[in-house]
N, C-alpha and C positions, 0 to 999 in steps of 0.2 A: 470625782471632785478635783483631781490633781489635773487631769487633761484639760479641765472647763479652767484653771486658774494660770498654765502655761499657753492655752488659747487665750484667755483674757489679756497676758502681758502680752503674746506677741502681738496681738491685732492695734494695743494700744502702741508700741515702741512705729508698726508701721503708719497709724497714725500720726503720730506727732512727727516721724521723716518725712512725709510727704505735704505737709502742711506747707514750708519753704515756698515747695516745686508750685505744689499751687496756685501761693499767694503772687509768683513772679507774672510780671507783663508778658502775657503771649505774642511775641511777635511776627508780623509778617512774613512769608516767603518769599520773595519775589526774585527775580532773574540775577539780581547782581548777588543774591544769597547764595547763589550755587556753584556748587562744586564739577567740576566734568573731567570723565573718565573717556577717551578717545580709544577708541578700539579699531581696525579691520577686521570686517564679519570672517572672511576666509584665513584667517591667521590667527584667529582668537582658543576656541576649542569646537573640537568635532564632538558634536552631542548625538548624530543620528549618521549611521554608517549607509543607510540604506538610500542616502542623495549624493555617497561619492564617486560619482559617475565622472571616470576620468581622472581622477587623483594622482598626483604625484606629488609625492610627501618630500622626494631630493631634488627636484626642479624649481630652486628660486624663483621663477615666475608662473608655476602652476598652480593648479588649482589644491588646495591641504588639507580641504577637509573643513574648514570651520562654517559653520552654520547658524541658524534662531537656536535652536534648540542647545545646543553648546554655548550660547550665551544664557540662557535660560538658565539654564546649570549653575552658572556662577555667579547669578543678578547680587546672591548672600555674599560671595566673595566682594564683589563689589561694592557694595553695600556698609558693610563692616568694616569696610576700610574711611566711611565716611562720604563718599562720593554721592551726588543727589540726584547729578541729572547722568545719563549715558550715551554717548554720541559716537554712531557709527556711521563710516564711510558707505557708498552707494548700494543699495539692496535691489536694483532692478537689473533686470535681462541682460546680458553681457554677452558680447560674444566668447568663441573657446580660448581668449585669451585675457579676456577681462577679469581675472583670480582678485584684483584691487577694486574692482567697482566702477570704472570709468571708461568702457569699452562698451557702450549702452546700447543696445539693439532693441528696447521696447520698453518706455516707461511709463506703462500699464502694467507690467508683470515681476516678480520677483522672479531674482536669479535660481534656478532648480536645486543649483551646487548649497544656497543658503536654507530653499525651505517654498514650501507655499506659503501665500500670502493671508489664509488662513494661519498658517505659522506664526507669519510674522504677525498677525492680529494678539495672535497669544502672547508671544514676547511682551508687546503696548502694555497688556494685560497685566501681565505679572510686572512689569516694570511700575505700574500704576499702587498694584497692591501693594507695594513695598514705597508708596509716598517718595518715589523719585519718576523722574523725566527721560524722556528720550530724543534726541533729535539724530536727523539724519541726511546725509551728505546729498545735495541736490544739482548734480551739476547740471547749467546750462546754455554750456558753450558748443558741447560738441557730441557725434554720437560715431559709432565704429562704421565702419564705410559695407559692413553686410546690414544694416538696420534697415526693415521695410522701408523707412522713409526715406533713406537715401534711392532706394530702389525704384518708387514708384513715380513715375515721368511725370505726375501732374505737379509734384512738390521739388521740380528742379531749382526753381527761383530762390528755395527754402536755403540754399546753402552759397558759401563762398570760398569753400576751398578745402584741401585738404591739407591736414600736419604731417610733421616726420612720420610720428605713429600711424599712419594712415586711417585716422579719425578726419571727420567731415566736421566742419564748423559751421555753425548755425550763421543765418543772417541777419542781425536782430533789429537791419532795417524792414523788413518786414514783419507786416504788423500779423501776419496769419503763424509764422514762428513764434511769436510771443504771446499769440491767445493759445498755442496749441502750450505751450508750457506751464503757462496760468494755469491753466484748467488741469495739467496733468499734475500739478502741484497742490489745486484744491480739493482732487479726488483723493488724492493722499489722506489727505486732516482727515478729509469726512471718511474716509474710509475706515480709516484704523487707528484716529485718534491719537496721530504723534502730535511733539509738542514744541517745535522747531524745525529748523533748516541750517543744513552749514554749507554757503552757495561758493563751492568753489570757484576760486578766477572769479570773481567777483567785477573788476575792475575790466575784464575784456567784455561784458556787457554795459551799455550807454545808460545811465543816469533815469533817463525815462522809462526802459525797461523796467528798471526795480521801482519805480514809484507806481507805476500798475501792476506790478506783482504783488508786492508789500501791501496797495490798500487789496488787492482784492485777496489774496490770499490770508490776510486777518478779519475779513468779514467774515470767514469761517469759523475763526475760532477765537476768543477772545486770549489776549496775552502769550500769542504766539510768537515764539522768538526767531530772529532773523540773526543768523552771523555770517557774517559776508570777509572771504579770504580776500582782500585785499594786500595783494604784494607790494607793498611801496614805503618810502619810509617819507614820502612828500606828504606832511598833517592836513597840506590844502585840497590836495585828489582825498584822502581819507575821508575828509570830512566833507565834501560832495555825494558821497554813497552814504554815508550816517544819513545826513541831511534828504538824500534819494527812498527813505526809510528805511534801511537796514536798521537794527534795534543797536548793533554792535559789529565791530570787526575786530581782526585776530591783529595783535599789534606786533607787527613785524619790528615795528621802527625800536621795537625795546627788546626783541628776541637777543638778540646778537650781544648787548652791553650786558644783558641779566647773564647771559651763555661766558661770558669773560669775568663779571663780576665773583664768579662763585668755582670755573673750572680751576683756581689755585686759589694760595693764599694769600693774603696781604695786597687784595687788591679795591681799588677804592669804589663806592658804589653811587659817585659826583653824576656820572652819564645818563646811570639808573634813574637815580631823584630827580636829576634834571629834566629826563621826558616823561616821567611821570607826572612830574609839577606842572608840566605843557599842557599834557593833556587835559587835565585839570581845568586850567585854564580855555583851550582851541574847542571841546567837544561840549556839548550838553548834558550826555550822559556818559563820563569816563569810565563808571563802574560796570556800566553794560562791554566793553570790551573785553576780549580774551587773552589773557597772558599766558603766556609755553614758554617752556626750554627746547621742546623737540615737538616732532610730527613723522608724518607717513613719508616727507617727503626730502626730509635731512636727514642727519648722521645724529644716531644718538650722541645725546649728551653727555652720557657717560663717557663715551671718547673721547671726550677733551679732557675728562679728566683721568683718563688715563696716558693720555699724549704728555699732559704735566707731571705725571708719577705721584699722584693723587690718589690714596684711600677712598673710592667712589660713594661706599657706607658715610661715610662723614660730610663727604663734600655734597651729596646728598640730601644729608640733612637739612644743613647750613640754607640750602636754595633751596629746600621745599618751604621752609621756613618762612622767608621771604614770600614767596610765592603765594603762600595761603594768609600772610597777613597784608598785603600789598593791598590796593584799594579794586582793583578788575576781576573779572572771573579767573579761577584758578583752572587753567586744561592741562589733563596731564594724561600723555600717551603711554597708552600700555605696553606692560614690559619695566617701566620706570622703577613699578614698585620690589624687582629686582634686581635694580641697577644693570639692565641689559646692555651691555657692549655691541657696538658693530656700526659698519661706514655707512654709506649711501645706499639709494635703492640698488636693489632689491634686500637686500641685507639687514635693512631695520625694518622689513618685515616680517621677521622670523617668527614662526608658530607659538605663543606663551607658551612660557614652562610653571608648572606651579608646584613644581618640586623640588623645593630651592628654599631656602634659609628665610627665618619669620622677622628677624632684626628691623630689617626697611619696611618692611608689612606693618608690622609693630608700632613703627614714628611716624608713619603716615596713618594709620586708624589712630593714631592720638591726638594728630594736631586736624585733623580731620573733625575730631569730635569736638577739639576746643573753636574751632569754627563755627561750628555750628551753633554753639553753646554764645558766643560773644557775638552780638548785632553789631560791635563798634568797628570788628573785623571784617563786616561786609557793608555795612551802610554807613561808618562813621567817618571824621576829615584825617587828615591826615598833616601832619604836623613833625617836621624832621627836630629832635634835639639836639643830635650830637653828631658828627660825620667824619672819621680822617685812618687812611690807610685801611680800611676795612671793617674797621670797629664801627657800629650805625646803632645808634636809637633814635626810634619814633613812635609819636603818638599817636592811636584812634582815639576817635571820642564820635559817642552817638548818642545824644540828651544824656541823660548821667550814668553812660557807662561810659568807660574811661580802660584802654590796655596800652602796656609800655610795652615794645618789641625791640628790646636787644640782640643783634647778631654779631659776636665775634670773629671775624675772618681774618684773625692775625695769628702769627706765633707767641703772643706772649698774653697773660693772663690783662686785662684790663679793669679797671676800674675806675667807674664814672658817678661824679658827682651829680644829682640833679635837686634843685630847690621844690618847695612845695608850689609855687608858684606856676611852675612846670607842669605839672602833672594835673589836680584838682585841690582847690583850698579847704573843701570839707573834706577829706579824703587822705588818711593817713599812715596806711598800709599799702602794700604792695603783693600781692599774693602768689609766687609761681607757681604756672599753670601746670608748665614739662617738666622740672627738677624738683619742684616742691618749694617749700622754703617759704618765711616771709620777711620783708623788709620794712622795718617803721623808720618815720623818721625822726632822728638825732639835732636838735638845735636847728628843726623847719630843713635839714636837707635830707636826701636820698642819697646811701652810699649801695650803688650796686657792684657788683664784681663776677668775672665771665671770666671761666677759663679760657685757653687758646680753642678753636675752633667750636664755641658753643653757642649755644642762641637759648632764651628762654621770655614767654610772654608770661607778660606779668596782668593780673588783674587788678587795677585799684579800687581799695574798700574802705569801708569804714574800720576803725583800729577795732581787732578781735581782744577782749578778755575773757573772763569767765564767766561761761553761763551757765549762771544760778540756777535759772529756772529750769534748765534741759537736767541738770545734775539733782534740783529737787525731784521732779517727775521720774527720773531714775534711780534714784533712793525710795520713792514712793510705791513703784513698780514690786523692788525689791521687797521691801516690807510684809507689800500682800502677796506675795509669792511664797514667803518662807510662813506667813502667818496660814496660807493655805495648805502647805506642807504639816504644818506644826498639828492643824487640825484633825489632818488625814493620820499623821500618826497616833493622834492621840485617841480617835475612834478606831483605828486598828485593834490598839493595844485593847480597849474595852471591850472590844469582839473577843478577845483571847480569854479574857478574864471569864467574859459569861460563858 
């Protein structure tokens, strides 16, 4: 009797929680919803010892060990930290010095040192069963000068020259180069089911390349994402490869002002809003682009903030912040969630360590989650309120959800007026999402207050009081709980008697 009546309450209490979750608008996924975790396959983790053919774990340009199976490993790491989609640099055949991906010698094959392409089948696989994405690096400018195709005398025309690196560049006036990539680009999809491309050098191939790549390459697969590395910070070349159908490109032209905005204090975030505002404006889809602080191919970011004598955990914070509530896709390259120090290549490719302090793990699986949780964060407009010396609040808003994102980057605590007028007119609370707390408003305004270097997203709600109803059903609960008890004792007691 007593188990049948602690089953009854708990089944109801889980009842009546999940009720909320249910009744909410399920919303769309879609591309500008996501989150990306940028990885190098061979610097990530060694998951299988038996493909480390030639390793050398103290040669900054060799090959270290990381593989599928060593990402496999950690899809839950990544995962729990919030990240949706996953995007790794190149997985095909490399020559013995290709340890990065881009020293391509057959793009039919996957690299040995990473896995069979049965492997990498499985990666797709498990990356899928955990309702996140993958894409992966496709370059197609150039291939390492031992590739069959450089070699074989009938595909001389194929090429126009060599690089420093002693990489061959493709010609992609020819049109027999750019079916031979199509096609090795839609063997990919159908093969193994990935779910993008990150086409590096984007801008050293011609416009009409990528409009036959793009349509034929999405006949394959429906909502296959395109990012295209465009190096430029000219919006008008940019947005000829948007237009050429790339879905999205990595935006350079904001790197650099986000990278100064946030490596110290007290600095203003004018340059930021303002080519955010642009884009806005110049593109048709700003929120398919990709926002970074760093990559494979710069100095970590954390180096500047230690060039400034910057607490990196904080300063950290401050610009993931930003970063995840900004209107673009949020990339963030691994290592980050460490706050990994170090210069230029080769150096900020260093093997992850994952034996290292949970703090920044910790504020990134948080604001990761509140991401995911607020649509207004990834599909809603964006509306600056307040902007000087560091101090920045702004609105999302997507149909009636509504978040305020205050970041503090000064030294001294602030505090900022906002009217209701501001924010939403039904709407009278403010909810913090990271520090908790809530804000109503006093005489129609909003008094918020930040300490030095904080940030917190705020949700706007309807004004919370007391609910009656949750607290009658909870008294109710209790009632026949103890009346169930009361029972049981008292047939006890009558068993003793007789």
């Amino acid at each position: 009797m007593l188990k049948k009546a602690l089953a009854f309450c708990f089944i109801f209490i889980l009842l009546f929680q999940t009720v909320p979750a249910n009744a909410a608008e399920k919303v769309k996924r879609n591309w500008q919803d996501e989150t990306i975790y940028f990885l190098m396959v061979d610097r990530y983790n060694n998951g299988d010892s038996t493909n480390d053919r030639n390793v050398k774990v103290l040669d900054p340009v060799g090959f270290q060990g990381g593989d599928f199976k060593g990402i496999i490993d950690k899809l839950d790491f990544i995962k729990d930290q919030g990240f949706t989609t996953v995007m790794l640099t190149p997985i095909f055949k490399n020559d013995d010095r290709g340890y990065d991906g881009y020293r391509i010698t057959d793009f039919y094959k996957t690299d040995d040192h990473f896995g069979t392409i049965n492997e990498f089948k499985k990666l797709v696989s498990e990356v899928h069963k955990k309702k996140m994405k993958i894409i992966i690096d496709f370059p197609t400018n150039q291939v390492s000068a031992s590739s069959s195709l450089v070699k074989d005398p009938k595909k001389k025309n194929w090429f126009s020259g060599k690089t420093n690196d002693q990489l061959i560049s493709f010609d992609h006036t020819n049109s027999e180069v750019n079916q031979y990539l199509i096609d090795a680009a839609k063997w990919w999809v159908t093969k193994t089911d990935i779910d993008g491309y990150l086409l590096s050098n984007a801008n050293q191939s011609p416009t009409q390349f990528w409009k036959q790549f793009s349509s034929s390459v999405k006949s394959v697969k429906k909502d296959f994402y395109l990012l295209g590395e465009v190096n430029s910070k000219d919006s008008k070349l940019v947005k000829q490869y948007q237009q050429a159908g790339l879905d999205g490109t990595l935006d350079f032209r904001l790197n650099q002002p986000l990278r100064d905005s946030f490596a110290t204090i007290n600095q203003s975030l004018k340059k930021v809003l303002s080519i955010e505002a642009d884009n806005r404006k110049e593109f048709d889809q700003p929120s398919l682009m990709g926002a970074f602080f760093d990559n494979h191919n710069m100095k970590r970011y954390t180096r500047d903030m230690v060039i400034n004598k910057q607490f990196p955990g904080t300063r950290w914070k401050l610009a993931l912040t930003y970063l995840y509530t900004q209107p673009e896709i949020p990339i963030v390259y691994y290592g980050t969630e460490i706050a990994e120090d170090s210069g230029g290549v080769p150096e900020n490719r260093k093997m992850m360590n994952f034996r290292t302090e949970k703090e920044l793990i910790d504020y990134i699986t948080m604001i990761g989650e509140i991401r995911q949780q607020q649509p207004a964060l990834t599909k809603g407009s964006m509306e600056i309120l307040y902007e000087k010396n560091g101090m920045v609040v702004f609105k999302r808003k997507y149909k009636d959800h509504v978040n305020i994102i205050g970041i503090n980057n000064t030294d001294k605590t602030q505090v900022i007026k906002l009217s209701k007028d501001q924010l939403q007119n039904d709407k009278e609370e403010l909810r913090g999402l990271i520090s908790g707390g809530v804000v109503r408003a006093e005489n129609g305004t909003f008094k918020l207050a930040f300490e030095r270097e904080t940030s917190e997203i705020y949700n706007v709600v309807e004004k919370t009081g007391i609910n009656f109803m949750f607290i009658a059903i909870l008294v109710l609960i209790w009632i026949v709980f103890f009346a169930f008890l009361f029972i049981a004792w008292k047939r006890g007691k009558q068993k003793k008697i007789q």
